[in-house]
VEXZA-741731 format. One line per field, with one value per atom (N, C-alpha, C): residue in one letter; atom name; z, y, x. Coordinates in nm, 2 decimals. Layout:
! VEXZA-741731
resn (A	...)
name (CA	...)
Z (Z	...)
Y (Y	...)
X (X	...)
***
This chain:
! VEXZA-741731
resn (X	X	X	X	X	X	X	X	X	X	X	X	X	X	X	X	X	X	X	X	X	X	X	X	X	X	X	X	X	X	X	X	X	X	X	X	X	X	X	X	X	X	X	X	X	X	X	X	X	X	X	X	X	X	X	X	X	X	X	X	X	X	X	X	X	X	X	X	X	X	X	X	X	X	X	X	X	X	X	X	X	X	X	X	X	X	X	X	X	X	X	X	X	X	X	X	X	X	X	X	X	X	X	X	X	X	X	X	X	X	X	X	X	X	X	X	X	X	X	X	X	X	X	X	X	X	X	X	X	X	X	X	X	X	X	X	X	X	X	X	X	X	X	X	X	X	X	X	X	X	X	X	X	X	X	X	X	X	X	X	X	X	X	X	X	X	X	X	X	X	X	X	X	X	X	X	X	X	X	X	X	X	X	X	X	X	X	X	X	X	X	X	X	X	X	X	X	X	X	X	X	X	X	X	X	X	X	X	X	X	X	X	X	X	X	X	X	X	X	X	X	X	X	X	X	X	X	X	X	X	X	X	X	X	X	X	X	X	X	X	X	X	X	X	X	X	X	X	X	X	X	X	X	X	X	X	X	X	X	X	X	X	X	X	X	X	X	X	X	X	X	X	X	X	X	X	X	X	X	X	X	X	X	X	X	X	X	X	X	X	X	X	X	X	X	X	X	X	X	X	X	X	X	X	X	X	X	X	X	X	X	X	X	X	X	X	X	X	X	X	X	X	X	X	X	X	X	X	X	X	X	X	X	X	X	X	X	X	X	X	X	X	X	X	X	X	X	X	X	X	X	X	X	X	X	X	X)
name (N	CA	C	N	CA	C	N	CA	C	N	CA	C	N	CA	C	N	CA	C	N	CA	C	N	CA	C	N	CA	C	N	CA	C	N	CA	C	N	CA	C	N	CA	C	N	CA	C	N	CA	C	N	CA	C	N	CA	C	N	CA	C	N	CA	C	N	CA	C	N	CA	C	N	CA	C	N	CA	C	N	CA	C	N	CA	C	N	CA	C	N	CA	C	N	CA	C	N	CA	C	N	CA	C	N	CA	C	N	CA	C	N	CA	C	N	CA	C	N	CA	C	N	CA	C	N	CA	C	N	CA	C	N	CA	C	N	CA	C	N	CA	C	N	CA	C	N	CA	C	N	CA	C	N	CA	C	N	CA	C	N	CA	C	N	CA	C	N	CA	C	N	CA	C	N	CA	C	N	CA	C	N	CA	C	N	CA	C	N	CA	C	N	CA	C	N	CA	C	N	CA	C	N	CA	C	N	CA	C	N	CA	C	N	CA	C	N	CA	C	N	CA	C	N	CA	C	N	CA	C	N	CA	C	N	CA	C	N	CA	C	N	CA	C	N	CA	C	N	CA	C	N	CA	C	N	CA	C	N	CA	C	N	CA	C	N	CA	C	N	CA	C	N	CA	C	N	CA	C	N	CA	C	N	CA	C	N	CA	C	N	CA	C	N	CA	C	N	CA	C	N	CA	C	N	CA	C	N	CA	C	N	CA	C	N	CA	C	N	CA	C	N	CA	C	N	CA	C	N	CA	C	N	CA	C	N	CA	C	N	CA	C	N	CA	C	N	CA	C	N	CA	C	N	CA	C	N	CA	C	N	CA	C	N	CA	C	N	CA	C	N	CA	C	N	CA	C	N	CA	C	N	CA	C	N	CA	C	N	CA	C	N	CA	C	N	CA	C	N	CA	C	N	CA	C	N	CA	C	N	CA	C	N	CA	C)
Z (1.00	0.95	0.80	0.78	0.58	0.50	0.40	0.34	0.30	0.34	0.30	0.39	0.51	0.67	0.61	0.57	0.53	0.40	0.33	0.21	0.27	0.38	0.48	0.50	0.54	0.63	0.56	0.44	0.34	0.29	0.23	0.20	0.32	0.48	0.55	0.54	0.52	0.57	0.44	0.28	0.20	0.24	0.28	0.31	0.41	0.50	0.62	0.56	0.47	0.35	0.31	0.23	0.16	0.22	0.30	0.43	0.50	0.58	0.64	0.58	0.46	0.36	0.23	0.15	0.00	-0.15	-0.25	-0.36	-0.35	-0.34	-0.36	-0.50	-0.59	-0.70	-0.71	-0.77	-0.77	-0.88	-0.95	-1.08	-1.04	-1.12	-1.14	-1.26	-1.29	-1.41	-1.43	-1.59	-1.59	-1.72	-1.69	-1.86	-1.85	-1.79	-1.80	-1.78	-1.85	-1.90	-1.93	-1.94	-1.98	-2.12	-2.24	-2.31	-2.31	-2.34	-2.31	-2.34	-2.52	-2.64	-2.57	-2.54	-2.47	-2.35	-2.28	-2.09	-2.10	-2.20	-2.14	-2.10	-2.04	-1.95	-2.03	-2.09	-2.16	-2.09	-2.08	-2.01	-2.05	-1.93	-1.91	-1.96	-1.91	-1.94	-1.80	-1.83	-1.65	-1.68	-1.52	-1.52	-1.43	-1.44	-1.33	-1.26	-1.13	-1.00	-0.93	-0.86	-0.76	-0.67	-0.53	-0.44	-0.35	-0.24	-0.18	-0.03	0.05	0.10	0.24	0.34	0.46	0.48	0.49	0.52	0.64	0.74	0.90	0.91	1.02	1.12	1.14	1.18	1.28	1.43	1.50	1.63	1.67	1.81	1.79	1.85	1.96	1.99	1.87	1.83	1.65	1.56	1.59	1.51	1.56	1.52	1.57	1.51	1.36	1.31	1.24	1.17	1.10	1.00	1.07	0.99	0.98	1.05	1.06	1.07	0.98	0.99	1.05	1.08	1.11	1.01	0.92	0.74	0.71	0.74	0.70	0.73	0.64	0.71	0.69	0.76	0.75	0.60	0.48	0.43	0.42	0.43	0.47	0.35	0.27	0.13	0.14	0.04	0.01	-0.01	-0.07	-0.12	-0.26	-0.36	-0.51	-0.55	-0.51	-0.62	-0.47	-0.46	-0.35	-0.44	-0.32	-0.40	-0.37	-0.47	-0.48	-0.44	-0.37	-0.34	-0.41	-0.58	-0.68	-0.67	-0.62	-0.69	-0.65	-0.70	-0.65	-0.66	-0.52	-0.44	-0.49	-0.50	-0.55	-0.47	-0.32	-0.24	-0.29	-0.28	-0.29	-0.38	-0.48	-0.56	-0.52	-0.42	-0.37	-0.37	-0.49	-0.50	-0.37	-0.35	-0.27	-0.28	-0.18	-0.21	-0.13	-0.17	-0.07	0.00	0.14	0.22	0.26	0.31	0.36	0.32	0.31	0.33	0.39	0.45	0.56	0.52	0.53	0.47	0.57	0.53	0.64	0.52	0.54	0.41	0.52	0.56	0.59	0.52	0.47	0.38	0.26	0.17	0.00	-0.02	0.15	0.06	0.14	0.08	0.14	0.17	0.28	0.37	0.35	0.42	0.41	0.38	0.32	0.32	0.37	0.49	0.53	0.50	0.43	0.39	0.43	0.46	0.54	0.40	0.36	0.23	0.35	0.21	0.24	0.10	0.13	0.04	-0.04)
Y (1.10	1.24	1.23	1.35	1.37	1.38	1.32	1.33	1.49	1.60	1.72	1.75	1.65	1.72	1.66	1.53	1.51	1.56	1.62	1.71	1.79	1.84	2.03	1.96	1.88	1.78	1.75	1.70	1.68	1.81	1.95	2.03	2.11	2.13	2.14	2.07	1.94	1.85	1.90	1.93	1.98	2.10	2.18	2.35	2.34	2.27	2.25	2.16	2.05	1.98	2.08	2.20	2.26	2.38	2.41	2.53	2.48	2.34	2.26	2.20	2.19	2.05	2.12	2.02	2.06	2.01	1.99	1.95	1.77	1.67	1.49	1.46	1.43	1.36	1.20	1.14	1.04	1.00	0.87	0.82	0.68	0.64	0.52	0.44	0.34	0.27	0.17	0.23	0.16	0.08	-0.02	-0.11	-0.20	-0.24	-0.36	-0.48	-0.55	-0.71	-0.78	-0.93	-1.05	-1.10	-1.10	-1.14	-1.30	-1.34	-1.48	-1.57	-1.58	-1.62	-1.65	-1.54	-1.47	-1.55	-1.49	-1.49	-1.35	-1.27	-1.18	-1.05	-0.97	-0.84	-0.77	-0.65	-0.57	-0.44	-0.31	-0.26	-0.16	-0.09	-0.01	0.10	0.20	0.40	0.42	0.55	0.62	0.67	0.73	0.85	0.89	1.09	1.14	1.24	1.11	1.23	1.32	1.43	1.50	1.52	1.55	1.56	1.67	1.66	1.82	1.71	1.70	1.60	1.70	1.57	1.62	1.47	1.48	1.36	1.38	1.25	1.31	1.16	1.18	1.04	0.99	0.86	0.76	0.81	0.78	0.81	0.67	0.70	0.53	0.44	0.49	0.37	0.27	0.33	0.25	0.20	0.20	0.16	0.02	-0.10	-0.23	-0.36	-0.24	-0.30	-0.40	-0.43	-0.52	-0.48	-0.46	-0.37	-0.22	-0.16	-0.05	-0.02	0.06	0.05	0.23	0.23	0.37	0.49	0.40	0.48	0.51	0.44	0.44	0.59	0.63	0.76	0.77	0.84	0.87	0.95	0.96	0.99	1.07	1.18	1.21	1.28	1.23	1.29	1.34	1.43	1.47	1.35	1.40	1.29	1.33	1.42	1.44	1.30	1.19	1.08	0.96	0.85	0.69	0.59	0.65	0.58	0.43	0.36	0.23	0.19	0.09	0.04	0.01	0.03	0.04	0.19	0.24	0.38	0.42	0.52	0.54	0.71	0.71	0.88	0.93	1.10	1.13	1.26	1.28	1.35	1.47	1.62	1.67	1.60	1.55	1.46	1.32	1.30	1.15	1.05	0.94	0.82	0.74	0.74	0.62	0.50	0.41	0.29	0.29	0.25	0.24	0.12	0.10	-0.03	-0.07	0.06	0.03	0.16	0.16	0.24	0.25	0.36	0.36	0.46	0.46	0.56	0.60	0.70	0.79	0.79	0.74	0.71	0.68	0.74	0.72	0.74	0.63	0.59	0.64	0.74	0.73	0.83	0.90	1.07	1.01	1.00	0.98	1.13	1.12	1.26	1.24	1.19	1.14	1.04	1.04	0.89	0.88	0.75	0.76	0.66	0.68	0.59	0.55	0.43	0.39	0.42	0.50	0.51	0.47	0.41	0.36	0.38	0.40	0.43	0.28)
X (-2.82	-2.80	-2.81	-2.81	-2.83	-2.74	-2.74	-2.64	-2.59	-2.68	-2.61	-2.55	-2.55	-2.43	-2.34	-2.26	-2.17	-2.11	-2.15	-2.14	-2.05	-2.14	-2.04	-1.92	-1.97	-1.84	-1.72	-1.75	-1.63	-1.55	-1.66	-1.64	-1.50	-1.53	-1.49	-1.37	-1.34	-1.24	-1.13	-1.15	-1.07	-1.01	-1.14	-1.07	-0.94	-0.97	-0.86	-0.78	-0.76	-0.61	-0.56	-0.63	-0.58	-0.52	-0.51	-0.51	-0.39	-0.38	-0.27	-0.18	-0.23	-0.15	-0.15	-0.15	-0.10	-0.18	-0.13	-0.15	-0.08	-0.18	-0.10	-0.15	-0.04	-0.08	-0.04	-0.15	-0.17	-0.16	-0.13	-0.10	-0.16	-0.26	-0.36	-0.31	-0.27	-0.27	-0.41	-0.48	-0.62	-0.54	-0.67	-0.67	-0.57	-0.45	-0.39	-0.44	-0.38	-0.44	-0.33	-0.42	-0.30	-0.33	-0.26	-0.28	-0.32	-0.42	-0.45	-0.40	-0.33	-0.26	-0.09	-0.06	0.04	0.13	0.02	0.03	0.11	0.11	0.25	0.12	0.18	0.13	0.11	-0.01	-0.01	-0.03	0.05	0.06	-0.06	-0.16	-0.22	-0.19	-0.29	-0.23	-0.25	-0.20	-0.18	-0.21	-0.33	-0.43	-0.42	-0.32	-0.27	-0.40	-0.43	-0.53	-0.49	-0.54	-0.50	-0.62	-0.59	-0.64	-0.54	-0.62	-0.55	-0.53	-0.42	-0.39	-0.26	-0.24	-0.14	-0.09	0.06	0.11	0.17	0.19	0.26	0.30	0.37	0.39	0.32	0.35	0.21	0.34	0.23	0.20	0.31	0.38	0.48	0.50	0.34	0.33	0.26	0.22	0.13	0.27	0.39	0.45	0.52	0.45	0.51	0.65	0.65	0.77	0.75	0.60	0.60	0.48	0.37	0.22	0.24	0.32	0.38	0.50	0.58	0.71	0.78	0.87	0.87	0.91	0.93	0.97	0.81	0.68	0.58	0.53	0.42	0.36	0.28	0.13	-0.01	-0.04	-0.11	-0.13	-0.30	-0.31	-0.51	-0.51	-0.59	-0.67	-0.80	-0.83	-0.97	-1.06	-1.19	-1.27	-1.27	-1.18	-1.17	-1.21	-1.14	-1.16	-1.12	-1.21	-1.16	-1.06	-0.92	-0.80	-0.81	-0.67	-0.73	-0.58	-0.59	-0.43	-0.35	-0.38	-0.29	-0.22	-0.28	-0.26	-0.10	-0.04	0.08	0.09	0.07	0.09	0.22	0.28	0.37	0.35	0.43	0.44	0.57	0.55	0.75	0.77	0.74	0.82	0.85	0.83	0.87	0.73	0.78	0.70	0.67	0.55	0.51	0.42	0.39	0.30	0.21	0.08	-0.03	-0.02	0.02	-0.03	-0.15	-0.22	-0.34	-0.51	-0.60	-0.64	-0.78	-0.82	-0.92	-1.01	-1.16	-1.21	-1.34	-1.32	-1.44	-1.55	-1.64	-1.80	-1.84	-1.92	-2.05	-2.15	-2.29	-2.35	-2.28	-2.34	-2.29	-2.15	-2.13	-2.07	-1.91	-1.82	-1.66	-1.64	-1.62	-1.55	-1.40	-1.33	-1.19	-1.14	-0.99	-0.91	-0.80	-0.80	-0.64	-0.61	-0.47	-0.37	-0.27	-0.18	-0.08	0.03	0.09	0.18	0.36	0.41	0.57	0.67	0.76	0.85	0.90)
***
């Protein structure tokens, strides 16, 4: 298929985040390093993203208490920007962590992202 079916496809998959779900902001820290001289940590900037996003349960039989926990939850984002498992989501106000993440790309165009987020 063409990359302009997955275009609709993406377009489609926001309208329905944004319709079901909400506003996810995301906070990325770029540019950190190690001072070489040092060894000590030099801290980055933070660069606040947003995406239009729906958070839910996992399903429980999927929850086995070790790769999945039952505090854990499904996180589904837009394709605004392909998060990185640095990133740290900021749901309601509540900080979370990326465990895992899964992404619907098929060839160049990212349609969706699912994320395993944990508190």
């Amino acid at each position: 298929m063409s990359d302009a079916f997955y275009i609709r496809l993406a377009a489609t998959a926001s309208r329905l985040l944004q319709r079901f779900g909400g506003t996810v902001t995301v906070v990325r820290n770029t540019g950190g390093s190690i001072n070489p001289v040092t060894g000590a940590i030099v801290a980055g900037t933070n660069t606040t993203l947003s995406a239009k996003g729906l958070i839910n349960n996992f399903a429980d039989n999927l929850i086995d208490g070790t790769r999945i926990l039952s505090s854990d939850r499904l996180l589904i984002i837009d394709n605004s920007f392909e998060p990185l498992i640095t990133d740290k989501p900021s749901i309601s106000g509540q900080n979370w962590t990326i465990v895992s993440i899964q992404q619907i790309k098929p060839y160049a165009v990212g349609v969706v992202y699912f994320l395993q987020v944990r508190k």
